[in-house]
N, C-alpha and C positions, 0 to 999 in steps of 0.2 A: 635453487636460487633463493638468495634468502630478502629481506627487505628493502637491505641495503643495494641488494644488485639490481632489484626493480625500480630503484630510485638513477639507476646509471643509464634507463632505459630513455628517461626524459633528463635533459641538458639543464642546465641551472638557470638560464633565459626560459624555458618553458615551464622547469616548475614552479617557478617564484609566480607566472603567470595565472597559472592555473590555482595559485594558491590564494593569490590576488583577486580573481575573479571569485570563487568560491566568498570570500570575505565581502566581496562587494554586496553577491547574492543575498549575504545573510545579513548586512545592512540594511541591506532593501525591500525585506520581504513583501510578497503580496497574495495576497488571498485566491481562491481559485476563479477562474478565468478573468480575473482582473490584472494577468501577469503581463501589463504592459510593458514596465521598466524593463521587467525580468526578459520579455523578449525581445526586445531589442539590441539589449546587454549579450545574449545569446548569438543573436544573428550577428552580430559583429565579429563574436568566438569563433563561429561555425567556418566563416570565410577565412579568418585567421589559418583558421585551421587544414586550409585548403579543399575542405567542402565545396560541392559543383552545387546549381539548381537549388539553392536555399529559397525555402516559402513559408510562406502561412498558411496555416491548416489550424480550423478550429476556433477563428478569434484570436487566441493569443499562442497558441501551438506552432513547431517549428521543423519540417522534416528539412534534409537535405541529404544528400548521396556521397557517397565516398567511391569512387571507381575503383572495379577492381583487377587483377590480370587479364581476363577474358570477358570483352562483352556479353557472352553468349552465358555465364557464368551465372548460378544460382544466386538470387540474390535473399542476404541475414541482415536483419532489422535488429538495431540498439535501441535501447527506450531507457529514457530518462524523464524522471516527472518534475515537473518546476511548482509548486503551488507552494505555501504558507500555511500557516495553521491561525484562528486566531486566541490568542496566546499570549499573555504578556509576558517578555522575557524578563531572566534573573541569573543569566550567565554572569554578567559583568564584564565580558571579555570586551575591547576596546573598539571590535566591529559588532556590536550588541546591535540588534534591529533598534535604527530612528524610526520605526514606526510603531506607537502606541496600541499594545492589546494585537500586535498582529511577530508571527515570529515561528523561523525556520524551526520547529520543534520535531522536524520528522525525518530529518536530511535529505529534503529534495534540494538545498542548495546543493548539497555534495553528491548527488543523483548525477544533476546535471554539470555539474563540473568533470565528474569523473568521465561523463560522455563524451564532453569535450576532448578532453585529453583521452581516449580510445579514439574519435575520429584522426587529433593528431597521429598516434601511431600506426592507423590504418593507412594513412594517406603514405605513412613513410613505407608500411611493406604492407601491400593490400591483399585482402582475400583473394579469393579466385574469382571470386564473382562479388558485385554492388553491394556496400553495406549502408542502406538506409538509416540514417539518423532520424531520431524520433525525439521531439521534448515537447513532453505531452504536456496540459493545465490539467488543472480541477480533478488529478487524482484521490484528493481526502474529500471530496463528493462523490467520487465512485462513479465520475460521467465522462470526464476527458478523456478515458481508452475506447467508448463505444461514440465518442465524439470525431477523433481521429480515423477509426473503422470507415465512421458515415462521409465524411468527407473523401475517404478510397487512398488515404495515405498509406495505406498497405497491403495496395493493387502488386500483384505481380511477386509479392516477398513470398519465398520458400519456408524461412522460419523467423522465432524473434526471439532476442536475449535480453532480459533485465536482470536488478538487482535490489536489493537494499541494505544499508548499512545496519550494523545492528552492535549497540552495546553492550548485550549479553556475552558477547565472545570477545578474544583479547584481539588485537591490531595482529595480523598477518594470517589469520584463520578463517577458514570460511565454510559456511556451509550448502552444501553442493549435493542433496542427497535425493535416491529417489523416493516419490509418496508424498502426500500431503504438507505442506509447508506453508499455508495459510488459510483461513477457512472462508467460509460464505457470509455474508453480510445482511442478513434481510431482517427487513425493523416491524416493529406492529404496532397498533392502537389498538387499544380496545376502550370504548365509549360504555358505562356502565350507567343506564339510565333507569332512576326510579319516581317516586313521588315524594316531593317535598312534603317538608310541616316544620312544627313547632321544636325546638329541641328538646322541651319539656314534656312531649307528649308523641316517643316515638313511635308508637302502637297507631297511628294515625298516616304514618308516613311511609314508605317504601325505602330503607335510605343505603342509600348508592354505596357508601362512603365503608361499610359495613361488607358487604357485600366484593366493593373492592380490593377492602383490604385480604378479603379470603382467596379472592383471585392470585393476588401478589404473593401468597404463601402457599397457594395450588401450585403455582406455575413451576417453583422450585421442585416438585418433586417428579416433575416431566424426565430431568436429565437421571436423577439419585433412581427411581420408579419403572420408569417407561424403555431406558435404553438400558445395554448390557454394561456389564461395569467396565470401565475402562474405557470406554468411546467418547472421543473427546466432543463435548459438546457444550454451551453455554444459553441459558435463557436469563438476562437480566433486564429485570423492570427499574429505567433509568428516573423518569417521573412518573408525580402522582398527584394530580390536580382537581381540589374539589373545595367549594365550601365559599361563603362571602362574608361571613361572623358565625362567631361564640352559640350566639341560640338556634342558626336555622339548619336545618337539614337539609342538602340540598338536593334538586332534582339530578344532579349527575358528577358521577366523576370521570377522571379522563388517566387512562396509564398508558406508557410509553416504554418502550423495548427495543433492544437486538435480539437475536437467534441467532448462533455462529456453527457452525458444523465442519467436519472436513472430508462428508462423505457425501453425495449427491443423494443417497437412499434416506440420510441420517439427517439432513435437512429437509425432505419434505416430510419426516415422522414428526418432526418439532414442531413444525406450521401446521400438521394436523391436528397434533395431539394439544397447540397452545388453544385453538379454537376449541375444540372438545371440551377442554378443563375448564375456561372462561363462562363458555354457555352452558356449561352444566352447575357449574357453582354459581352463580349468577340467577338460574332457574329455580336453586335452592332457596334465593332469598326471595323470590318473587319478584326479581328485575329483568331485566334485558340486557345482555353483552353483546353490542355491538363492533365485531373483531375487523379488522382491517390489516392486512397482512401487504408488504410491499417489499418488492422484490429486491433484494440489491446485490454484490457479486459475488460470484461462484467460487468454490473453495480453487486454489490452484493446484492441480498435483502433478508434480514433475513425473514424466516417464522416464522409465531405465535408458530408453536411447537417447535421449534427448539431454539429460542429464549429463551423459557418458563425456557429451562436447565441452561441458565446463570443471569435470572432473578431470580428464586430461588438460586440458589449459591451467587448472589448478598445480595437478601433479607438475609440470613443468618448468612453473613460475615458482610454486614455494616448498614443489614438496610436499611427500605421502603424509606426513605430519601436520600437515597445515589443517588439513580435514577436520570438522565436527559434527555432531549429530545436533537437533535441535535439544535445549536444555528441556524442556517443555512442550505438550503440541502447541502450537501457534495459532489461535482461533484469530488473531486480527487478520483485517481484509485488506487488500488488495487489488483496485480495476485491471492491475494484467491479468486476470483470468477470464477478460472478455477477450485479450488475443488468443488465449490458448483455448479457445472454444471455437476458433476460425481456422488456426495454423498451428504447427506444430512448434516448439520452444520450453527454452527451461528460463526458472527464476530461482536466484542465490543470494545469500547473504553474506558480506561481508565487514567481517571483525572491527571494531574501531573504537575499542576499549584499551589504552596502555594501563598493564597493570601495577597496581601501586597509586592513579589516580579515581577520581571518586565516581563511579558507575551510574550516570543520570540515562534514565530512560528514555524513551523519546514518546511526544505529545504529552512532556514537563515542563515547566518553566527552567529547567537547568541542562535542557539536554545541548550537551557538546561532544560530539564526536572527533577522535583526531583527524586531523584531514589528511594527515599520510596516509591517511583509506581512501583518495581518492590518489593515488598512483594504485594501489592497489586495485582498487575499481578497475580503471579508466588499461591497465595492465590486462587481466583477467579477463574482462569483455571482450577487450580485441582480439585475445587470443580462443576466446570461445566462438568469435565469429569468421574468426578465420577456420578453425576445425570444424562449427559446422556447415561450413561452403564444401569443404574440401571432400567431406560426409557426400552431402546431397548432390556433389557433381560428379561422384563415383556410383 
């Protein structure tokens, strides 16, 4: 099947809809769990969509059920994240976010659009069993999947399917493979305190500032040093905060980080080893490194079966060709890997690069993805949630 024939899957009333909607999202952006507009703009979809039992979960989070052949029927959870980034846009495009400094730079507009449009096609040929809708908030905080969890919106689900758009691949490609496909998340501080003084007279003073900076050039040799070569991992010190004028030395500095991994062994080497090398260079100058290590989400790694569900719905829809490997490992994070530490599930990315137009990243002030990646999406999902019902009821 090639693009065009998944475009014949949805009626020209439904996609102008869903394309509309999608535009309206990205007009409107909003920040995480501020997704007022955004839910209520949703919960009108949902019904549209002939969605049963639509609620609120979470503040501004949205589940709702899709029935399927058989009550008694396994029931597969879709997830779509709704949040904003803040971001001022530079698309220019004519549904450019009215909101200043805030702006769909990640495609959770087209997350959730394409969710939409999979409950549409579910309702029209349903799995065998319930397909849970899910449009989580406050994914780019990394809290609205373990927010949705706590609330019990994913009582009773057998497995869950997500996705994300991705501009590295061209429009009708996707990538669906097993192993690693996004890493861990967890940030540090480290507080480097010493003893002020005169700047003219630093033999008098302890100074932090010195000391921190050996931290921040320690830290780099964690990943190059400490792990084998090839193991994809990242230590980046994002800030570095110290000093109130020109003469004084001050009592402290402050640095800030991520830690990304995509192995569960290979993230808690990094959080050992970042402590280790902070207080040990720190002790060299005669200061204190004060490390603070804070947890945030688990790398995702799809499993070969699980996987299997969207690699067949792929082959289906577009064909052995359509398949890609990731171009690079993928250290950015992801809150669906607090589902997949509950339930079984895979997560894919799909293509939304027409080649020939100019390749904007996402979490950039230019990112635009085509939105004929949400048929694509909204195609793919249903068909991976239909396959793995039909999995888990066998």
């Amino acid at each position: 099947m090639t693009l065009h024939a998944i475009e014949t899957l949805f009626d020209p009333t439904l996609r102008a809809g869903l394309f509309d909607l999608r535009r309206d999202l990205h007009r409107h952006p909003e920040l995480a769990f501020q997704e007022v507009r955004t839910a209520a703009r949703l919960e009108a979809a949902l019904g549209a969509a002939g969605a049963d039992d639509v609620r609120r979960v979470a503040g501004t989070g949205l589940v709702a059920r899709v029935p399927g052949r058989h009550a008694d029927g396994p029931v597969v959870a879709l997830r779509g994240d709704i949040d904003a980034l803040p971001i001022h846009e530079e698309t220019g495009v004519a549904f450019a976010s009215a909101t200043a400094g805030v702006m769909h730079a990640c495609g959770h507009d087209v997350h959730a659009t394409w969710t939409i449009g999979a409950a549409h096609l579910l309702a029209r040929q349903p799995a065998v069993g319930e397909v849970r809708i899910l449009l989580q908030p406050a994914e780019e905080l990394g809290r609205g999947a373990l927010a949705l969890l706590e609330a019990g919106a994913l009582d009773g689900v057998r497995a869950i399917v997500g996705g994300h758009v991705d501009m590295r691949i061209a429009l009708g490609q996707v990538i669906a493979e097993p192993g690693p496909i996004a890493g861990s998340t967890d940030e540090f501080v480290i507080e480097v305190v010493g003893r002020g003084g005169h700047a003219a007279r630093p033999h008098e003073a302890r100074d932090p500032i010195v000391a921190a900076a050996g931290i921040v050039i320690g830290l780099q040799t964690i990943v190059a040093r400490r792990l084998a070569p090839g193991e994809p991992a990242v230590v980046t010190v994002a800030t570095f905060q110290a000093g109130t004028a020109e003469n004084v030395i001050p009592e402290r500095a402050r640095l800030t980080g991520t830690l990304r991994a995509v192995r569960p062994d290979t993230r808690l080497a990094l959080q050992a080893e970042l402590r280790r090398t902070a207080e040990a260079i720190a002790a060299a100058h005669d200061v204190e490194a004060r490390v603070d290590l804070r947890a945030g989400t688990p790398p995702i790694i799809n499993s070969g079966e699980t996987i299997g569900w969207a690699r067949t719905a792929v082959t289906m829809l577009l064909g052995q060709d359509a398949f890609r490997t990731l171009p690079t490992p993928n250290l950015g994070g992801e809150d669906f890997a607090f589902y997949l530490e509950r339930l079984p599930g895979c997560f894919i990315r799909i293509g939304a690069h027409e080649p020939g137009t100019e390749r904007t990243m996402a979490h950039t002030p230019r990112f635009l993805p085509d939105e004929r990646a949400i048929l694509i999406g909204a195609a793919v999902l249903a068909e991976t949630a239909r396959r793995a019902a039909a999995e888990l009821s066998s």
